[in-house]
C-alpha positions as CSV (number, residue, x, y, z in Angstrom):
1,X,-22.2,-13.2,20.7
2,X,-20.8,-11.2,23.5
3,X,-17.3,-9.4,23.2
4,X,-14.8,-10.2,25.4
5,X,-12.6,-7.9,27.8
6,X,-9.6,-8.1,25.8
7,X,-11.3,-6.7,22.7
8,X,-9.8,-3.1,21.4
9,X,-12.1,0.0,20.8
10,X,-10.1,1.6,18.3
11,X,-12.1,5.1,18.3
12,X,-13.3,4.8,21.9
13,X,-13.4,8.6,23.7
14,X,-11.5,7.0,26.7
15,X,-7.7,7.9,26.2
16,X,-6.6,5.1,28.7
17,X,-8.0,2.4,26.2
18,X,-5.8,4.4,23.8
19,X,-2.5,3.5,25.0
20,X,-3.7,-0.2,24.6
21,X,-4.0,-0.7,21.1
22,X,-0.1,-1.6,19.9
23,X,1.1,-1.3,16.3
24,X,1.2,-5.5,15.8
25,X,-2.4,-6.2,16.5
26,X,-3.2,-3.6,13.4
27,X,-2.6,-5.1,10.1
28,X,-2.8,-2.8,7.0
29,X,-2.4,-3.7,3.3
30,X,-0.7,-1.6,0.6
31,X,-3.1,-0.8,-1.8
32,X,-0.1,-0.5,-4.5
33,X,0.5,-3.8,-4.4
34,X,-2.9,-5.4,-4.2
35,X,-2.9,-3.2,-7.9
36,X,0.7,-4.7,-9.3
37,X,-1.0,-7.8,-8.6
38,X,-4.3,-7.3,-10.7
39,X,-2.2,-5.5,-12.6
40,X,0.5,-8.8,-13.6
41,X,-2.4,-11.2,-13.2
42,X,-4.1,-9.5,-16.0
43,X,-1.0,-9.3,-17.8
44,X,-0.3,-13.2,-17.8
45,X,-4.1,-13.6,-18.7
46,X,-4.0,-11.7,-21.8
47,X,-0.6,-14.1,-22.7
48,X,-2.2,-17.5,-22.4
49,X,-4.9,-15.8,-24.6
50,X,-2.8,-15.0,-27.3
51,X,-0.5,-17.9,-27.1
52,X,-4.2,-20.3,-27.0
53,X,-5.5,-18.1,-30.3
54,X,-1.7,-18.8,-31.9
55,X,-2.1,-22.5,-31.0
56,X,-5.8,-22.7,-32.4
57,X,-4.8,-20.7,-35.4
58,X,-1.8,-22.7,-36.1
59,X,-3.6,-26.2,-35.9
60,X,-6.6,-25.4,-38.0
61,X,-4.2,-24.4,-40.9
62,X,-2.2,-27.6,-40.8
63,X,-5.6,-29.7,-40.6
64,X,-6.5,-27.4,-43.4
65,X,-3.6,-27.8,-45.4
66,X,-3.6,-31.4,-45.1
67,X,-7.1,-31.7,-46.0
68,X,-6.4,-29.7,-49.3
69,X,-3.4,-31.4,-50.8
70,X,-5.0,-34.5,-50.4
């Protein structure tokens, strides 16, 4: 595959390819939010957990209780 002319050397020598590169064609991420994101995904995980053991819990003591008291 052969690069084209409008590529961008970012750490090129050449300080006239330098004055190229513009601030748009750069994305960057914020690493703090990447983290709030594990962070609330974990957080919602570790709810449906507890809510699905409550559930469980709660219907095999009813099915229990019926079973007895009959």
């Amino acid at each position: 595959m052969k690069k084209s002319n409008e590529d961008i050397k970012l750490f090129s020598t050449d300080p006239s390819l330098k004055t190229n590169v513009s601030l748009d064609k750069i994305k960057t991420t914020n690493v703090n939010i990447l983290l709030n994101r594990v962070r609330a995904q974990e957080k919602n995980d570790s709810k449906k957990k507890i809510l699905f053991s409550f559930l469980m819990i709660t219907v095999i003591s009813v099915i229990s209780i019926i079973t007895i008291s009959n």
